[in-house]
C-alpha positions in Angstrom: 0.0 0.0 0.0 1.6 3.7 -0.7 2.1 5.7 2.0 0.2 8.6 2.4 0.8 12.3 1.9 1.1 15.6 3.6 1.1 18.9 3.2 3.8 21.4 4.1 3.2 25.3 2.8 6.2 26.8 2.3 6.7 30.7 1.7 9.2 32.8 1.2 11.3 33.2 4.7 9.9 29.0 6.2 13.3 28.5 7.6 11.6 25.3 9.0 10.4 23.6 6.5 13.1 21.3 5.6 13.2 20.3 9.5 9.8 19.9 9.4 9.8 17.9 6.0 11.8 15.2 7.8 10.5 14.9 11.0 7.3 14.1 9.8 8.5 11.9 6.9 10.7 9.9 9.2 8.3 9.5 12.4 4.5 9.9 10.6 5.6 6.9 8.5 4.5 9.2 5.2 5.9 11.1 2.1 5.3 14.9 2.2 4.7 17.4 -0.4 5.7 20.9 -0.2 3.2 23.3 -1.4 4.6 26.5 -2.5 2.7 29.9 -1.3 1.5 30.5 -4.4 0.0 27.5 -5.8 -4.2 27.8 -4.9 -4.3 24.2 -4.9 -3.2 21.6 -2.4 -3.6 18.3 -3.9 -3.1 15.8 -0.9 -5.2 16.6 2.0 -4.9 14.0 4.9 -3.3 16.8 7.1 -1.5 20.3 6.4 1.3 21.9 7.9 2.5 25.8 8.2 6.3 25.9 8.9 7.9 28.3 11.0 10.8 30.9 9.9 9.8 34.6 9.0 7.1 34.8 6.5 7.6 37.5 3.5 10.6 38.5 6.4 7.5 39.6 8.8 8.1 43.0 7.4 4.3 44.0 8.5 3.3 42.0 11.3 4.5 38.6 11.7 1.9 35.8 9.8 0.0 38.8 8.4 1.1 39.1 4.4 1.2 34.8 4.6 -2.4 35.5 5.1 -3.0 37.0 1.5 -0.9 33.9 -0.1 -3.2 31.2 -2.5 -2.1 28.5 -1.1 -3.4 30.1 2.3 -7.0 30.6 1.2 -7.1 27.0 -0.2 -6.5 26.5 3.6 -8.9 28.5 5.3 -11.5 26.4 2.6 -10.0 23.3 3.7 -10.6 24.0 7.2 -13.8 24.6 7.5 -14.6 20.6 5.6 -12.7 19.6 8.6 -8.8 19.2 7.7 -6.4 18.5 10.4 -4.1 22.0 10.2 -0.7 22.2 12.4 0.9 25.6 12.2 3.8 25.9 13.7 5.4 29.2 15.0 5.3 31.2 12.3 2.8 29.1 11.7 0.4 29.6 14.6 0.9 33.0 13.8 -0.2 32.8 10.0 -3.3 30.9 11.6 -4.3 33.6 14.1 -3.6 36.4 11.5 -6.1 34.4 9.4 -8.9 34.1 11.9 -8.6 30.5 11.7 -7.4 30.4 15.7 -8.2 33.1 18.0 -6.1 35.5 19.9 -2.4 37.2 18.8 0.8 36.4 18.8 2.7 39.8 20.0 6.2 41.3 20.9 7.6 39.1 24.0 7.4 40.6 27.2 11.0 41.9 27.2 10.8 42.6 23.2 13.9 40.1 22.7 14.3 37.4 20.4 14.6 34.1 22.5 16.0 30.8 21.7 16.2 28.1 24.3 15.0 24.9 25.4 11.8 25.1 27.2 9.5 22.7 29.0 5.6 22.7 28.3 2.8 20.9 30.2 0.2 19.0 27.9 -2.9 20.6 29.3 -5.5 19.0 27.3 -4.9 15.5 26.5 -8.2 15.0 24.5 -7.6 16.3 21.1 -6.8 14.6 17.6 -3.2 16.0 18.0 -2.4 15.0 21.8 -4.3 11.5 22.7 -1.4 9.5 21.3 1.1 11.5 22.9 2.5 9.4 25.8 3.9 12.1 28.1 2.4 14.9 29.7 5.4 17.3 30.2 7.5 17.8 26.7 10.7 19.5 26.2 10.6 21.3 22.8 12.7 24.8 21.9 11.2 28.2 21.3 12.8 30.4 18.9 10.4 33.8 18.2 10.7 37.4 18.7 6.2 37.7 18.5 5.3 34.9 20.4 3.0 36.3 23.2 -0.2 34.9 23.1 -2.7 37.4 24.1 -6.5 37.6 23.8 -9.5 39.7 25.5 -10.3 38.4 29.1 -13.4 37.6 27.7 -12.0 35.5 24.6 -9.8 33.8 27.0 -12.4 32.4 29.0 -14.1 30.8 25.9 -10.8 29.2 25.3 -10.8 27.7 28.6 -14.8 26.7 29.2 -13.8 24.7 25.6 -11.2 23.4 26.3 -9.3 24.7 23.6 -6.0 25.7 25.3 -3.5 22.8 24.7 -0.5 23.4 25.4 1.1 25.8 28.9 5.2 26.8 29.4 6.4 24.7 32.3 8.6 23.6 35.0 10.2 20.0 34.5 7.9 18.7 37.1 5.1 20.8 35.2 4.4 23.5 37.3 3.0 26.4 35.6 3.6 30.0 36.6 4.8 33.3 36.1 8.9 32.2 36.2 8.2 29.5 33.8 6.7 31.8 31.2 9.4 32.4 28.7 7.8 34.9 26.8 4.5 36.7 28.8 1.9 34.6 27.2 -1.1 34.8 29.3 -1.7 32.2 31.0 1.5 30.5 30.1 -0.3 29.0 27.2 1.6 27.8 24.3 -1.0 26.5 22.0 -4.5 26.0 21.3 -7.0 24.5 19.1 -10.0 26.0 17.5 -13.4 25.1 18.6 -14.0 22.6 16.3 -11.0 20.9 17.4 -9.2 20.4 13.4 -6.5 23.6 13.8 -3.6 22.9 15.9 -1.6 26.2 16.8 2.1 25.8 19.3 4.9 28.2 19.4 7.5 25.6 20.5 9.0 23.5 17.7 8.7 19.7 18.0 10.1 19.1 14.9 14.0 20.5 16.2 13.0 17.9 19.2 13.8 14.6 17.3 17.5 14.3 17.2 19.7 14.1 20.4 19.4 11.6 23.4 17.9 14.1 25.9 15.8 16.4 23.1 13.7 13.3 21.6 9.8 14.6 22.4 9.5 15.4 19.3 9.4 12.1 18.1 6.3 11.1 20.1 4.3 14.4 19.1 4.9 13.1 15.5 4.2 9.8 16.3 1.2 10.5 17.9 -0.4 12.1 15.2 0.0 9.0 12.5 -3.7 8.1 14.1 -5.6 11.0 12.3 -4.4 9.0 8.6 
C-alpha cells in the first residue's frame, strides 16, 4: 500500500520547513509534499502543515502578508470541511492572522528574540493531536521574537470553558507559573486549538526535538499524530 501524503506550505522566509519535512516523513511513516505559497491548490489533504521561519521576512506584522498567499485561502476552505491544520510558529501566527485560531501572537514581554529549550505541560490530553502523545510534560525549543499569546479576558475564558488551550510553558515537574513563562503569554499558554478541534496552533518546535538523546519529544508528538491518517 503507498504511504500517504502531507502537506507542508512553504513561503518565502519558512526557515523550518526542511526540518519539518523530515521529522514528519521519518516518524509519521509518510511522504510529504511541499506546497509553495503561491499555488491555490493543495492536492493531498490528509493533514496540512505551516512551517515556521519569518514569512515574506514579517516586514508588517508577523503571519499577516502569509495570510494573502493562495495557497493560504485553499486552507482557510480546507478547514472549515474539517482538515487537520498544524501551524507551527510562524505558523500559529499565520493561523491567528487568518482568523482561523483566535487571539495574537505579540512582541515578547521583554521585546527580545529568545531561543532556548523550554518545557511545556500538555494541558488538554483530549484532542486529535495529543491523545497519542505518551507524556504529559515535553521538552521542545522556542525560537520567536512575536510569540506572546494574548487575547481579551473575555476571549480567553471561551478558550478555557472549551477546552481549547493545549499546550502551557512549564517547569520540569510541570508546574505552571509566572517564572516558567518564557515569553509573557497569558496564561503560560503555548497552543491552542480551534473550537471545532481540526486547527492545531504551538509556538514551540517539536520538529528541532527529534535528534539528540535528551531532546527526543518530538518524536512522540509526531508519532502521535500518524492516528488521524
Amino acid at each position: 500500500m503507498p504511504k500517504k501524503v502531507v502537506s507542508i506550505v512553504v513561503f518565502p522566509g519558512s526557515n523550518c520547513d526542511r526540518d519539518l519535512d523530515i521529522a514528519v516523513q521519518k516518524y509519521m511513516n509518510v511522504n510529504t509534499e511541499l506546497v509553495w505559497h503561491d499555488d491555490p491548490n493543495i492536492k493531498n489533504q490528509e493533514m496540512i502543515f505551516i512551517p515556521g521561519g519569518f514569512s515574506f521576512g514579517d516586514y508588517l506584522r508577523s503571519g499577516a502578508l502569509a495570510t494573502k498567499s493562495p495557497a493560504m485561502k485553499e486552507v482557510i476552505r480546507l478547514s472549515k470541511k474539517g482538515v487537520p491544520i498544524i501551524g507551527i510558529c510562524n505558523g500559529f501566527q499565520i493561523l491567528t492572522e487568518c482568523k482561523l485560531l483566535d487571539g495574537a501572537l505579540i512582541d515578547n514581554y521583554k521585546r527580545l528574540f529568545i531561543c532556548k529549550e523550554n518545557f511545556v505541560k500538555i494541558v488538554n490530553k483530549n484532542t486529535l493531536f495529543t491523545k497519542n502523545i505518551n507524556k504529559n510534560i515535553v521538552q521542545f525549543p522556542i525560537a520567536h521574537a512575536q510569540g506572546r499569546f494574548y487575547t481579551s479576558e473575555d476571549n480567553l475564558k471561551r478558550l478555557e470553558d472549551n477546552n481549547q488551550i493545549v499546550f502551557k510553558y512549564s517547569s520540569r515537574d510541570g508546574k505552571i507559573n509566572k517564572s516558567q513563562n518564557p515569553n509573557g503569554s497569558m496564561n503560560n499558554i503555548a497552543g491552542i486549538i480551534n473550537k471545532n478541534k481540526n486547527i492545531l496552533g504551538l509556538m514551540p518546535h517539536p520538529e528541532r526535538a527529534v535528534n539528540f538523546s535528551e531532546d527526543n519529544d518530538g518524536i512522540s508528538f509526531f508519532r502521535g499524530l500518524q492516528n488521524l491518517l
